[in-house]
C-alpha positions in Angstrom: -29.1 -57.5 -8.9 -31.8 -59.3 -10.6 -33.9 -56.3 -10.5 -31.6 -54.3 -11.9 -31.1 -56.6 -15.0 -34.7 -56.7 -15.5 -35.0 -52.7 -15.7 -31.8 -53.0 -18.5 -33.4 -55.3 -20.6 -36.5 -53.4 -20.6 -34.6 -50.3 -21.0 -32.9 -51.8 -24.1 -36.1 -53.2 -25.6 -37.6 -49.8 -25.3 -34.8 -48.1 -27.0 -34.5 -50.1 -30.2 -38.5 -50.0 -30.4 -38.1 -46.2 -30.5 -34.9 -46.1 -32.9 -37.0 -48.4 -35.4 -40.0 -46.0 -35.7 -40.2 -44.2 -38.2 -39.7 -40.6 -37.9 -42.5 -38.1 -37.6 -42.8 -34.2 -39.2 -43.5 -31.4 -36.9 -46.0 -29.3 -38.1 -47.5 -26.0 -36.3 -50.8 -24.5 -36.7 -49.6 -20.6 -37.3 -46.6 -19.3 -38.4 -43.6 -20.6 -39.3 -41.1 -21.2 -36.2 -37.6 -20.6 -35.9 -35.7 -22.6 -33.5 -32.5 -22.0 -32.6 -30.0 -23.0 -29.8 -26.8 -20.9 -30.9 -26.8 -19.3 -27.3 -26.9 -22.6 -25.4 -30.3 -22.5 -24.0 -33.5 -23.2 -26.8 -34.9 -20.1 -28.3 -38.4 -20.6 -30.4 -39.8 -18.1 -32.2 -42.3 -16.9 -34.7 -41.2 -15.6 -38.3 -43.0 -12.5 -37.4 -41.2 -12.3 -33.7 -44.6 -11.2 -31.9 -44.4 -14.6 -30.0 -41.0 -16.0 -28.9 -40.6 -18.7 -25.9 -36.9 -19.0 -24.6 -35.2 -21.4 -21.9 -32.0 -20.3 -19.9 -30.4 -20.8 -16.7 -26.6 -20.7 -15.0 -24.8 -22.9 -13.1 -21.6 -21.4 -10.9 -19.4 -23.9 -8.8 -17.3 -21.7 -6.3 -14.1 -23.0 -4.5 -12.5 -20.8 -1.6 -9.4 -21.3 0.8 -9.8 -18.3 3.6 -8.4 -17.2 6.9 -8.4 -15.6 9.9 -11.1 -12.8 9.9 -12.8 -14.3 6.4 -13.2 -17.4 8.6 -14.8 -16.6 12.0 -14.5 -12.9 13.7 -14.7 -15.1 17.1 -11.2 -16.8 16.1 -12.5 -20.3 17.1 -11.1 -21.2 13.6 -7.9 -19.8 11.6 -8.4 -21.6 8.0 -11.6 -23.1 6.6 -12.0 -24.3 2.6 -15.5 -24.4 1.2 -16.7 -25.7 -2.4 -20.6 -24.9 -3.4 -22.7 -23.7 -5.6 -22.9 -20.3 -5.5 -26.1 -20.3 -7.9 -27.9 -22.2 -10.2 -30.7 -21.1 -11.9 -33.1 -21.8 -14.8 -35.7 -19.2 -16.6 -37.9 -19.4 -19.0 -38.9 -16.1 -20.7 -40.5 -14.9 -24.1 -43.2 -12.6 -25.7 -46.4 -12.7 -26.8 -48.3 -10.2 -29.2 -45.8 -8.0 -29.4 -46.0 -5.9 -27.0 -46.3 -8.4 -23.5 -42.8 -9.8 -22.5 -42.7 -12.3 -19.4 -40.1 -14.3 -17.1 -39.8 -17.1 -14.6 -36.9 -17.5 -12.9 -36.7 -20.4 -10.4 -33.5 -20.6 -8.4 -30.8 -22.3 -5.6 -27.7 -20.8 -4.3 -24.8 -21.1 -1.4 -25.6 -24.9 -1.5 -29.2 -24.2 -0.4 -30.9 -27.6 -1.9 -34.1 -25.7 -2.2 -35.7 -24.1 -5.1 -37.3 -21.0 -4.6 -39.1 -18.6 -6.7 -36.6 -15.5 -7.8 -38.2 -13.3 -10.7 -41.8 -13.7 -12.1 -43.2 -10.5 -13.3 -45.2 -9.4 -16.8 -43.9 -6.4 -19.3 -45.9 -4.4 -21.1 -43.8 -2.3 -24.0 -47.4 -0.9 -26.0 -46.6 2.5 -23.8 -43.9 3.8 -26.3 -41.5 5.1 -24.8 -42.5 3.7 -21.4 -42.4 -0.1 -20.7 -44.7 -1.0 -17.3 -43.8 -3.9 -15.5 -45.8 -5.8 -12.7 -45.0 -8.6 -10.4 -41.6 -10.0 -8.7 -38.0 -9.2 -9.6 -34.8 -8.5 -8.3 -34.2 -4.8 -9.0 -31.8 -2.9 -10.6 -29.8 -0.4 -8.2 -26.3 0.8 -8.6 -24.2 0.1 -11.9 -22.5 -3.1 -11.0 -25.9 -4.3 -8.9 -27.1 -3.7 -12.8 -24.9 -6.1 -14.2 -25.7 -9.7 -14.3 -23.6 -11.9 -11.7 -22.5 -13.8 -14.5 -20.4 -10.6 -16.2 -19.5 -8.5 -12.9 -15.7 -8.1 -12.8 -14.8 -10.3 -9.6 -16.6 -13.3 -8.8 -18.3 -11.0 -6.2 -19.7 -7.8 -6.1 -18.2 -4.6 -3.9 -18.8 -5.1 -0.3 -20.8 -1.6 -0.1 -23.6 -3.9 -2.4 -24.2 -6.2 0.9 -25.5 -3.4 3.0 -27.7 -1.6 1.3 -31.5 -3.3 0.4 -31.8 -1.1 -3.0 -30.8 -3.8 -5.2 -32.1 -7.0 -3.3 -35.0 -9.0 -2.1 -37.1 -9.5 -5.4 -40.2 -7.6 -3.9 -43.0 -7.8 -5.6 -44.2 -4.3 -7.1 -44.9 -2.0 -10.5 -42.3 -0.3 -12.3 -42.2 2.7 -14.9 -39.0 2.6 -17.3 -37.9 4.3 -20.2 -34.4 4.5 -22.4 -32.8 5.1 -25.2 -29.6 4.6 -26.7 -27.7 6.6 -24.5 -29.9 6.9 -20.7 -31.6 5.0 -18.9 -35.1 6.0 -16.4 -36.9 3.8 -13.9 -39.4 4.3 -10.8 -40.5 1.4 -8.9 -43.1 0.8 -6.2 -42.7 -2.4 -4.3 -43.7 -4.0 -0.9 -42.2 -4.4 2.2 -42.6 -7.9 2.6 -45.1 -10.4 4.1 -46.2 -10.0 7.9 -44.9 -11.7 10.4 -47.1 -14.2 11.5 -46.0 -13.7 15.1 -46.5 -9.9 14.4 -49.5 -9.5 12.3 -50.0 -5.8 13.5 -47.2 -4.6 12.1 -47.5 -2.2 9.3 -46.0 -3.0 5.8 -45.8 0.3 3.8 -44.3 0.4 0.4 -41.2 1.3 -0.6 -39.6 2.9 -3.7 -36.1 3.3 -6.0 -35.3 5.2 -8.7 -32.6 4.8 -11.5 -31.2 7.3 -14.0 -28.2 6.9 -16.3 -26.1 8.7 -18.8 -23.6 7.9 -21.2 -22.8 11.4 -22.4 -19.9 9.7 -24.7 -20.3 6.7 -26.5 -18.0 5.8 -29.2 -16.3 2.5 -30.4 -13.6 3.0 -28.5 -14.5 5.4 -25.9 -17.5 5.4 -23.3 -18.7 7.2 -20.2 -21.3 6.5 -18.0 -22.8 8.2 -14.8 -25.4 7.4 -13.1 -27.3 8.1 -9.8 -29.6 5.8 -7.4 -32.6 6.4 -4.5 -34.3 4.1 -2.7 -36.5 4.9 0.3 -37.2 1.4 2.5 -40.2 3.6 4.2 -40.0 1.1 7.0 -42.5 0.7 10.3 -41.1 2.4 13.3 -41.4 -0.9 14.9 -38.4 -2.4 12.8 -35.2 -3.2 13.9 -32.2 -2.7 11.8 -28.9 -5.0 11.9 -26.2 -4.2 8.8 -24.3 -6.9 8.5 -21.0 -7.2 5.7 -19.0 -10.2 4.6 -15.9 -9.0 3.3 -16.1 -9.3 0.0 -16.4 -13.5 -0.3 -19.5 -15.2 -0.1 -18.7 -17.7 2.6 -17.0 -14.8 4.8 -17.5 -14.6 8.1 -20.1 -11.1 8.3 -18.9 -8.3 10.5 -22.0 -6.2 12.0 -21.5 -2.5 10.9 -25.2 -1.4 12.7 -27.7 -2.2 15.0 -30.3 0.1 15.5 -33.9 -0.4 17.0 -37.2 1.7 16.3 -36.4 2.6 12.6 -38.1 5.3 11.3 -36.3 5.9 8.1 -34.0 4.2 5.9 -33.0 5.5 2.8 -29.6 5.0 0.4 -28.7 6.6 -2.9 -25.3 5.3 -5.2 -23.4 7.8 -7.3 -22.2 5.9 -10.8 -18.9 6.5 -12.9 -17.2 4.6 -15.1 -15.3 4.6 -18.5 -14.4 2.2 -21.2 -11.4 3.4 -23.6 -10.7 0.6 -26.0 -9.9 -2.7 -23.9 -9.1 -0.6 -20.4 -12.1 -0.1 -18.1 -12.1 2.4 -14.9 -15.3 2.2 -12.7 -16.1 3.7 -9.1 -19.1 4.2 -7.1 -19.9 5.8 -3.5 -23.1 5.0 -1.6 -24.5 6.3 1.7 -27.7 4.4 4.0 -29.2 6.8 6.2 -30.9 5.1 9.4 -33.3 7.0 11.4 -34.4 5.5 14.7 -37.3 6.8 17.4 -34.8 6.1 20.0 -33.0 9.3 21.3 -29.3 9.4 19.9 -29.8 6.1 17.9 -29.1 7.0 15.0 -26.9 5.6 12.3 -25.0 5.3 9.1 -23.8 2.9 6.5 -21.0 4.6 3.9 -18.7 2.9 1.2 -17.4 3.4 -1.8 -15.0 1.2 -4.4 -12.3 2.2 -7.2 -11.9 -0.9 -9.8 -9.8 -1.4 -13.3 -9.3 -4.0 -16.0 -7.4 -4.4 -18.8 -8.8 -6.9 -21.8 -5.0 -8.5 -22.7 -6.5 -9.7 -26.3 -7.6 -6.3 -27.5 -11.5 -7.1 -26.6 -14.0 -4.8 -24.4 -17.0 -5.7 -22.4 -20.4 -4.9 -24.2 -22.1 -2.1 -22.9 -26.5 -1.8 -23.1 -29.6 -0.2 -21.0 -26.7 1.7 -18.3 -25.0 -1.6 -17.9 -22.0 -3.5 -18.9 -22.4 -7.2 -20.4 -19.9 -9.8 -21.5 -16.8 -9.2 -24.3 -16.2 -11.5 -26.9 -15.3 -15.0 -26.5 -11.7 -16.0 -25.7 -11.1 -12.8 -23.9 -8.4 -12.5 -20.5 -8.9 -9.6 -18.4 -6.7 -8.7 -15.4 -8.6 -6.1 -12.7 -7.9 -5.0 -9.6 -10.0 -3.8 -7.0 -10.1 -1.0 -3.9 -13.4 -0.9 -1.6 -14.1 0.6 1.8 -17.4 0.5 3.9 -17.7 2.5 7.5 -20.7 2.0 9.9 -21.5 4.4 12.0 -23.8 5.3 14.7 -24.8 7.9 17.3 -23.5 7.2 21.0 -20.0 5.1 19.8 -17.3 6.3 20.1 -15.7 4.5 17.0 -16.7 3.7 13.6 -16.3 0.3 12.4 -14.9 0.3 8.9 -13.5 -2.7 6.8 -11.2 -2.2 3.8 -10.5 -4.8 1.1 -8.1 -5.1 -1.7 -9.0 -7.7 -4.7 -6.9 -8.6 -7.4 -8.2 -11.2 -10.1 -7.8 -12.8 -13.8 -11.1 -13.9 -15.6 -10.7 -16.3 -18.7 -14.1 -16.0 -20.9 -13.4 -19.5 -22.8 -16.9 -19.1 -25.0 -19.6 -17.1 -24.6 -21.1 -19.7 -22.3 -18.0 -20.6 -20.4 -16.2 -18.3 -17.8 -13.1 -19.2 -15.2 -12.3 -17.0 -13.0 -9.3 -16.8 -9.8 -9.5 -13.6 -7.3 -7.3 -13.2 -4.4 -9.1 -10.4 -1.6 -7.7 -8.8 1.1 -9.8 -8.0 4.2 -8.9 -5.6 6.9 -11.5 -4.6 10.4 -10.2 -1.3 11.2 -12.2 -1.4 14.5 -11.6 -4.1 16.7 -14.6 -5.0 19.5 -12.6 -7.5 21.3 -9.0 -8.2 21.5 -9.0 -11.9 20.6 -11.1 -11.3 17.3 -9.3 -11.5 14.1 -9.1 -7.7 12.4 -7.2 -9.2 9.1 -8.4 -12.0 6.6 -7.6 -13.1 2.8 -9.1 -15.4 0.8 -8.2 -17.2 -2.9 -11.3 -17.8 -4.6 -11.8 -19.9 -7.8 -15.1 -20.0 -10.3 -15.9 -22.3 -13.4 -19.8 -20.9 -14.7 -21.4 -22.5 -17.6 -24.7 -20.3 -18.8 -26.9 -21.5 -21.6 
């Protein structure tokens, strides 16, 4: 206690030395710089804007109430209730001489009290009209995989997203990209990983995805987009392959879809459609993983495919930029609904195992840095293992995200 009063005091005396100082003028050796903190983060930059530095981050706090199969597909449980944080994040990001952009994203999610390393790559846009970009990022791969987690329509993305590798990982690689007002381009090269230090023989080859969009209609009040996605995992034969889903909620228990041994090949592509007509938006994709395994009759697949629409209630519509959707103005409340179905398959069974789900949500976008959201999903197994496992499951899931 007497400790404590000690470190006040000192605290105290410290403060009012600093409030009676006089106050000093910041002065920079260049240019002129413009500061500005009207998106929440802190933004400096240059008068000229060939040098820019930029601070941001996100912070989502998740609260779910599930059952049955969302809980456990061994039915040791029937309920379970989970708060967390599903991610926070902070990046810092700018340019420098024009034509070198950079990022550093540092991140912790699902309650993990770790901070890892997400995205950390260099741009260079001097290659008009292609921009080249080199290090570590989390890859762009199906239109809503494209849009940032903190504008997707539910709190989570479709369920086809969790099984296929296009998307995810944040390999380190090059990329080639180009676009213009309307389309959209991009090639990347990226590794396969690090090697297992209890398997240093095994090979890590390279893999490689490939995005192109289209809006062939873009109006004020109209807009349609297609798109279509490849991504080739070019894995060792060695490699085993497990395809896990959780039914579209983060804390769901994951169903297996696929196991396969000896993979050869794994590749995936996702077909893109969607349309914005004033404050209604219409949006579907389909996606197929092909598994090839040096085992005889091993072979598998991974299909799915999801149907979603919303309806802005105050006249808004989400932005749309570089073949994805963004945020809609502030004070906006959407309704949506979503359909989604995933099957695995796989040579020598008999049955497929296939899980359908049925989302329904409101999302409140207070300010442009402030989002609530409530979604209600469905889960059905349509292929049942064993008896006593669960084969239905719902969940109600809430969100509050602040993003600066």
């Amino acid at each position: 206690m007497k400790l404590k009063a000690i470190s006040m005091a000192v605290a105290a005396v410290t403060a009012g030395f600093v409030l009676s100082a006089s106050a000093g003028v910041v002065k920079t050796e260049g240019e002129d710089i413009i500061v500005s903190t009207s998106n929440g983060g802190l933004q400096l930059k240059t008068e000229s804007g060939d040098f820019s530095f930029k601070v941001s981050g996100k912070l989502q706090w998740d609260y779910a109430d599930y059952s049955d199969l969302m809980v456990d597909a061994a039915k040791t449980q029937d309920k379970g209730r989970s708060g967390y944080i599903r991610r926070g994040e902070v990046a810092f990001s700018g340019k420098a001489y024009d034509s070198w952009k950079y990022k550093l994203k540092l991140t912790s999610d699902e309650g993990n009290e770790k901070v890892k390393l997400d995205d950390a790559y260099i741009d260079y846009t001097g290659l008009n009209p292609v921009d080249v970009r080199v290090g570590r990022w989390d890859r762009s791969f199906g239109l809503e995989d494209s849009t940032s987690s903190s504008w997707i329509m539910a709190i989570e993305r479709p369920m086809i997203f969790s099984a296929l590798n296009g998307g995810g990982g944040n390999k380190y690689g090059i990329q080639l990209a180009t676009e213009g007002d309307n389309y959209t381009l991009s090639l990347g090269l990226h590794n396969n990983g690090e090697v297992d230090e209890e398997n240093t023989k095994q090979e890590r080859l390279a893999s490689y995805a490939v995005r192109a969009t289209f809006a062939p209609v873009m109006e004020d009040n109209m807009l349609v987009h297609v798109g279509i996605n490849y991504y080739n995992a070019n894995p060792d034969k060695k490699e085993d392959r497990t395809i896990s889903v959780a039914p579209a909620v983060k804390k769901a228990a994951k169903v297996d879809l696929v196991n396969l041994t000896s993979v050869k090949s794994d590749s995936e592509y996702v077909l893109e459609l969607a349309g914005q007509f004033q404050s209604l938006q219409a949006q579907a994709e389909y996606a197929v993983r092909d598994l090839k395994s040096d085992d005889a009759n091993a072979d598998g697949k991974v299909s799915g495919y999801y149907g979603q629409l919303s309806y802005m209630l105050d006249g808004g519509k989400r932005s749309y930029k570089g073949g994805a959707f963004s945020k809609p103005e502030s004070g906006q409340w959407e309704l949506f609904g979503r359909y989604g179905k995933i099957k695995g398959e796989k040579d020598g069974v008999s049955e497929d195992t296939e899980i359908t789900t049925y989302t329904l949500g409101v999302n409140y976008f207070a300010t442009k840095n402030i989002r609530a959201s409530l979604n209600y999903v469905n889960a059905k197994l349509d292929h049942k293992v064993d008896a006593d496992k669960h084969d239905k499951g719902s969940a109600v899931v809430g969100r509050l995200q602040y993003v600066f």
